[in-house]
VMD Tcl script that builds the backbone (N, CA, C; Angstrom):
set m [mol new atoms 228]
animate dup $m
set s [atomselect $m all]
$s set {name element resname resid chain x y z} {
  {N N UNK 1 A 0.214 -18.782 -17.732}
  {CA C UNK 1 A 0.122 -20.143 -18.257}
  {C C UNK 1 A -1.271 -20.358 -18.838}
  {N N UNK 2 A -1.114 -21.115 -19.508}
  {CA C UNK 2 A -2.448 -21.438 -20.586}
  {C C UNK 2 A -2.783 -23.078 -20.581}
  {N N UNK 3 A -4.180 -23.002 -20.783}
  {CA C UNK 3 A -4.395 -24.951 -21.286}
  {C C UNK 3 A -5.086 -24.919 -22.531}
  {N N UNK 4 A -4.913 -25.699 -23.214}
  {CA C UNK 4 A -5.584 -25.795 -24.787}
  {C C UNK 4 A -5.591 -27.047 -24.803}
  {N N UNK 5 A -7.304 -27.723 -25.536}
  {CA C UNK 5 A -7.621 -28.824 -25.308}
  {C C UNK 5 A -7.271 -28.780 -27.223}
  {N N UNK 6 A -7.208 -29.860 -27.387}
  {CA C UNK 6 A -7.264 -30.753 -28.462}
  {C C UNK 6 A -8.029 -32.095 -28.872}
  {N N UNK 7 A -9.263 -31.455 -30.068}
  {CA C UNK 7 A -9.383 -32.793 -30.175}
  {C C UNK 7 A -9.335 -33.292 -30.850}
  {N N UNK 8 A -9.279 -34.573 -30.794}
  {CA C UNK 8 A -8.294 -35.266 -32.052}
  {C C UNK 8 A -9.314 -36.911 -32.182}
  {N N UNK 9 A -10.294 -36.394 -31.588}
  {CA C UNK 9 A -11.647 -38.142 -31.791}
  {C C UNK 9 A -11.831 -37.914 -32.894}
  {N N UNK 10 A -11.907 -39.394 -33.546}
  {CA C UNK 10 A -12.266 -39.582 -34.789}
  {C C UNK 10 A -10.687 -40.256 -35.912}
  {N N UNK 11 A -9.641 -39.402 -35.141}
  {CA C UNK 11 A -8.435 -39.382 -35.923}
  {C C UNK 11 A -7.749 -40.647 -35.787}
  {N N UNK 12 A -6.868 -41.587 -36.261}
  {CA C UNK 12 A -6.134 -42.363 -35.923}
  {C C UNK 12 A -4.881 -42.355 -35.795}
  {N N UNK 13 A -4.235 -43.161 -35.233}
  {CA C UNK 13 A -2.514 -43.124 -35.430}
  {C C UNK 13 A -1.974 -43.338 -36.737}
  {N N UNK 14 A -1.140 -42.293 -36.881}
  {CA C UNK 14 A -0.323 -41.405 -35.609}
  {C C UNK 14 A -0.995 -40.212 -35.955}
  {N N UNK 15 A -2.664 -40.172 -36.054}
  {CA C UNK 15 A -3.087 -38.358 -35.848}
  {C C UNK 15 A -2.907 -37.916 -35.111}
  {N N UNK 16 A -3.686 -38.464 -34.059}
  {CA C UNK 16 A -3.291 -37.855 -32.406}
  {C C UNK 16 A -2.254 -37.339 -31.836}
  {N N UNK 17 A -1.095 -38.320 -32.165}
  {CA C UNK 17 A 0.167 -38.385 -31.418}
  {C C UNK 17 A 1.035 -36.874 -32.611}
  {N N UNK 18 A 0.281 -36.841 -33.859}
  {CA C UNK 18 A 0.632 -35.198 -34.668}
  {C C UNK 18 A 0.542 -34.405 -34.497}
  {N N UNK 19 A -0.924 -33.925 -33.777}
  {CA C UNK 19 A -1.823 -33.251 -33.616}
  {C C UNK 19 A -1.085 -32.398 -32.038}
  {N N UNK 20 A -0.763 -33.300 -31.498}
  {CA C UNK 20 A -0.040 -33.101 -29.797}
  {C C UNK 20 A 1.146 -32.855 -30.219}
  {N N UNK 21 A 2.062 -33.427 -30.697}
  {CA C UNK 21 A 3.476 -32.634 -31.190}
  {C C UNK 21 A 3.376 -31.292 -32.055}
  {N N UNK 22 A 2.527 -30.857 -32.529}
  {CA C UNK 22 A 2.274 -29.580 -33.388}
  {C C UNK 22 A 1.961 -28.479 -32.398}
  {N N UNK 23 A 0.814 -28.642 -31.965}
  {CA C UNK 23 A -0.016 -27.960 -30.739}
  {C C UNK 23 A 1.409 -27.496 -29.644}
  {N N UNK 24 A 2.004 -28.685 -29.405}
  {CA C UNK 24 A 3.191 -28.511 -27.976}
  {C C UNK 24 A 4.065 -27.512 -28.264}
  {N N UNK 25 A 4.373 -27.552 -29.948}
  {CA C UNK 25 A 5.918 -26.664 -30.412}
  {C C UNK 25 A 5.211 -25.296 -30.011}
  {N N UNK 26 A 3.771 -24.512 -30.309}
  {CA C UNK 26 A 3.355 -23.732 -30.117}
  {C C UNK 26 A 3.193 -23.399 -29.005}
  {N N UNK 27 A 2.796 -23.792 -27.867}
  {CA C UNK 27 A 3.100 -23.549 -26.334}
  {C C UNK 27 A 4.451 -23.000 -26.020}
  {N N UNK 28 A 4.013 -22.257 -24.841}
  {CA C UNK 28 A 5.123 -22.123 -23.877}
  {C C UNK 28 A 5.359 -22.877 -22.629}
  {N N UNK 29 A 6.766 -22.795 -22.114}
  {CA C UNK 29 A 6.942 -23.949 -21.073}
  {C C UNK 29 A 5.688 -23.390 -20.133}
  {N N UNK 30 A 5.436 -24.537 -19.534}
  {CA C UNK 30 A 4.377 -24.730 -18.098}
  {C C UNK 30 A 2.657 -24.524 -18.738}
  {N N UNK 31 A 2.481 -24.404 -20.125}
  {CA C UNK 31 A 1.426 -24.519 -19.798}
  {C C UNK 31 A 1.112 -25.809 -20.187}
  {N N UNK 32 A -0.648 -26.598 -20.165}
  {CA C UNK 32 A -0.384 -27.568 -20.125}
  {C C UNK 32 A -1.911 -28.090 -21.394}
  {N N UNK 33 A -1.751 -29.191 -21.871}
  {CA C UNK 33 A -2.676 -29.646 -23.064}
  {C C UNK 33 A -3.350 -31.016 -22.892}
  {N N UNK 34 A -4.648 -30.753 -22.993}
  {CA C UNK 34 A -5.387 -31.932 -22.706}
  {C C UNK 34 A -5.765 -32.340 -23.892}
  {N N UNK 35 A -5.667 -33.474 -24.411}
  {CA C UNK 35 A -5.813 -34.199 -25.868}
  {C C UNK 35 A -7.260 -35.206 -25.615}
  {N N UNK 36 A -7.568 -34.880 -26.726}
  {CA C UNK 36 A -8.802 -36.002 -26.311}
  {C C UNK 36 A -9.265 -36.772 -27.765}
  {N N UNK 37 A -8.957 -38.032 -27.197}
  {CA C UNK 37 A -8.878 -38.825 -28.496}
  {C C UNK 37 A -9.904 -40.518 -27.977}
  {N N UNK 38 A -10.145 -40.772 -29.697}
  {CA C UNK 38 A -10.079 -42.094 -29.476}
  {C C UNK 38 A -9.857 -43.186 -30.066}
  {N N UNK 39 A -8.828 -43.031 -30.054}
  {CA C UNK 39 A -7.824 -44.034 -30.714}
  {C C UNK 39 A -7.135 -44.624 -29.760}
  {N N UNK 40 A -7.761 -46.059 -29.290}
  {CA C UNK 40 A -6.361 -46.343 -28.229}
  {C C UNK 40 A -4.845 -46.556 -27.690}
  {N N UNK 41 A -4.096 -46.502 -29.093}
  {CA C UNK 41 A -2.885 -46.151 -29.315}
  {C C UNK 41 A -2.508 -44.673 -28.545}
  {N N UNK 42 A -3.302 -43.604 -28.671}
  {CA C UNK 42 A -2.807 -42.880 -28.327}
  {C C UNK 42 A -2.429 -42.803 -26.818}
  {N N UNK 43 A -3.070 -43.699 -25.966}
  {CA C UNK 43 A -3.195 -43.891 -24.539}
  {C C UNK 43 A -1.486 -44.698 -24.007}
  {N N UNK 44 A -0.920 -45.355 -25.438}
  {CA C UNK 44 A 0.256 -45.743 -25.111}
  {C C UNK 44 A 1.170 -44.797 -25.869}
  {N N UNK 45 A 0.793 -44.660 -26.927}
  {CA C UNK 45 A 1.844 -43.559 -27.777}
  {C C UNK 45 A 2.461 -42.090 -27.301}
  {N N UNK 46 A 1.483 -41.273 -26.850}
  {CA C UNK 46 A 1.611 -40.434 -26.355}
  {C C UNK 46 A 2.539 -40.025 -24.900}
  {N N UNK 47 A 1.886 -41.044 -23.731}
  {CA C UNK 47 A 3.036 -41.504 -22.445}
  {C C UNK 47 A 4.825 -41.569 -22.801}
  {N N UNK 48 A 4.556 -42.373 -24.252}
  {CA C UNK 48 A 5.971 -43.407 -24.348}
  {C C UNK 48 A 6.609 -41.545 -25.040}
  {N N UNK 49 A 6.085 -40.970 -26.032}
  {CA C UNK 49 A 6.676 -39.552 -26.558}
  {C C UNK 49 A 7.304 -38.936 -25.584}
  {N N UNK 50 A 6.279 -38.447 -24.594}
  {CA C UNK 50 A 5.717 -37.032 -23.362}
  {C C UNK 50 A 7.508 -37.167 -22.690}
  {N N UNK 51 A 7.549 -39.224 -22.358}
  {CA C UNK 51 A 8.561 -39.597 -21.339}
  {C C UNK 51 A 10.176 -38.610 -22.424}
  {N N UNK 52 A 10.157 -39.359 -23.765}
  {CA C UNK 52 A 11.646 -39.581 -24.703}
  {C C UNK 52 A 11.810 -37.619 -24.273}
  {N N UNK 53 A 10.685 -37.038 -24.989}
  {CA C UNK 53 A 10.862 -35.860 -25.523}
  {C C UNK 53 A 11.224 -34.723 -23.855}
  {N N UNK 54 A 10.975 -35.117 -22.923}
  {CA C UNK 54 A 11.436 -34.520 -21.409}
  {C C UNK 54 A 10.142 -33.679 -20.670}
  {N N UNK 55 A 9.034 -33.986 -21.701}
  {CA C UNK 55 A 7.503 -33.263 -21.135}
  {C C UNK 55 A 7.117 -33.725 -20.093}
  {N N UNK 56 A 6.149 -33.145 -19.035}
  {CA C UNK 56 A 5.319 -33.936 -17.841}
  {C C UNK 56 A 4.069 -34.358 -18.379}
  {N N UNK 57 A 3.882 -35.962 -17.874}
  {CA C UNK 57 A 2.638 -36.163 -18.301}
  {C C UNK 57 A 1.627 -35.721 -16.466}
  {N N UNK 58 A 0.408 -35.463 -16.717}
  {CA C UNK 58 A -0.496 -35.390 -16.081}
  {C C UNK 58 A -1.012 -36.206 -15.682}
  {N N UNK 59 A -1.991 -36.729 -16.338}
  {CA C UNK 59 A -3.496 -37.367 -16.138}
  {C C UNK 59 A -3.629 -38.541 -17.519}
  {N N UNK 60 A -3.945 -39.571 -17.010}
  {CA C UNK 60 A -4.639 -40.013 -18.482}
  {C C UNK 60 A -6.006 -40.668 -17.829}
  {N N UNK 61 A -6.779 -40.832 -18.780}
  {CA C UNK 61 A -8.193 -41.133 -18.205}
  {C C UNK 61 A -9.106 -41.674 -19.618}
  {N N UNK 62 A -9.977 -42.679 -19.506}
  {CA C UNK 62 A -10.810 -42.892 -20.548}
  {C C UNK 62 A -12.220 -42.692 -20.010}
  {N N UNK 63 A -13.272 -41.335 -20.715}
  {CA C UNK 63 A -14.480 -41.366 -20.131}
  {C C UNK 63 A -15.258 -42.360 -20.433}
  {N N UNK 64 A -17.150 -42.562 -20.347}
  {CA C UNK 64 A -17.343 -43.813 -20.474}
  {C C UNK 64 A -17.948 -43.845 -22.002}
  {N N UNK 65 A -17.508 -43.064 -22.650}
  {CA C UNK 65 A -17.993 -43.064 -24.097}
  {C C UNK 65 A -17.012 -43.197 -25.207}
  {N N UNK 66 A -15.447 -43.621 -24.251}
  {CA C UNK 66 A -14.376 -44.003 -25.120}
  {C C UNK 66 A -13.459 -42.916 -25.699}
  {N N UNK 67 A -13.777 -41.712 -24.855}
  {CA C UNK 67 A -12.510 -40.831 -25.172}
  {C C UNK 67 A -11.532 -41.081 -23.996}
  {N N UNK 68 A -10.106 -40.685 -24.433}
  {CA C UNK 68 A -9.529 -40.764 -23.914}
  {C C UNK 68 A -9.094 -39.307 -23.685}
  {N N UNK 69 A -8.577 -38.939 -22.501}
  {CA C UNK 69 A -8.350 -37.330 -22.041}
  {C C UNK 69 A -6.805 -37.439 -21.547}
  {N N UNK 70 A -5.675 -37.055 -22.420}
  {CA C UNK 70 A -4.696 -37.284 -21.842}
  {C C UNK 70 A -4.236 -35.736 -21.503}
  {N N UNK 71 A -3.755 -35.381 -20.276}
  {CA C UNK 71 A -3.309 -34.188 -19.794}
  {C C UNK 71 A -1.333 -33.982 -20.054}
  {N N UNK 72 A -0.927 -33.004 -20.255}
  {CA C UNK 72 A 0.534 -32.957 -20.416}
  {C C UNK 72 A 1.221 -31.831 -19.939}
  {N N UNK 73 A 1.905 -31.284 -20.002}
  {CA C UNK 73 A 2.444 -30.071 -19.527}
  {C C UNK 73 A 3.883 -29.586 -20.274}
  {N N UNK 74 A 4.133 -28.557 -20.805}
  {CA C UNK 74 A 5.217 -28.794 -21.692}
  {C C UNK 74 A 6.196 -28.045 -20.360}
  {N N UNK 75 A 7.080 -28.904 -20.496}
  {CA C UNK 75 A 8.844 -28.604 -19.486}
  {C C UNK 75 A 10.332 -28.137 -19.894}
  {N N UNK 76 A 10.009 -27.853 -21.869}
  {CA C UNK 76 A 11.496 -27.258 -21.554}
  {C C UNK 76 A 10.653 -26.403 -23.595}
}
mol reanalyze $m
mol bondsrecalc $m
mol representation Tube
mol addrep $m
């Protein structure tokens, strides 16, 4: 299993939420991708995807300089 960060600060919606669907098709199941953005959309966009599409979400977290670090795990 593998983790590959992504970052995607600077980008806006729907970059982020592109950037993480592109990255994911390339994975294999179980490993897992930490996105790091800051765009605050992505802090809801991404959750609401992770849930439709059958992925595990991880972690979400905002450090104190306004990234957001969302963790995922791909499941099928």
């Amino acid at each position: 299993m593998s983790e590959r960060v992504v970052d995607a600060r600077g980008s806006f919606c729907p970059g982020p939420l592109m950037e993480l669907i592109s990255n994911m098709k390339m994975m294999s199941v179980g490993d897992t991708l930490e996105l790091l953005s800051t765009d605050a959309g992505s802090a809801a966009d991404v959750p609401e995807w992770i849930k439709k599409v059958g992925h595990e979400m991880l972690d979400t977290e905002q450090d104190n300089e306004g990234t957001w670090h969302i963790r995922v795990r791909k499941a099928k």
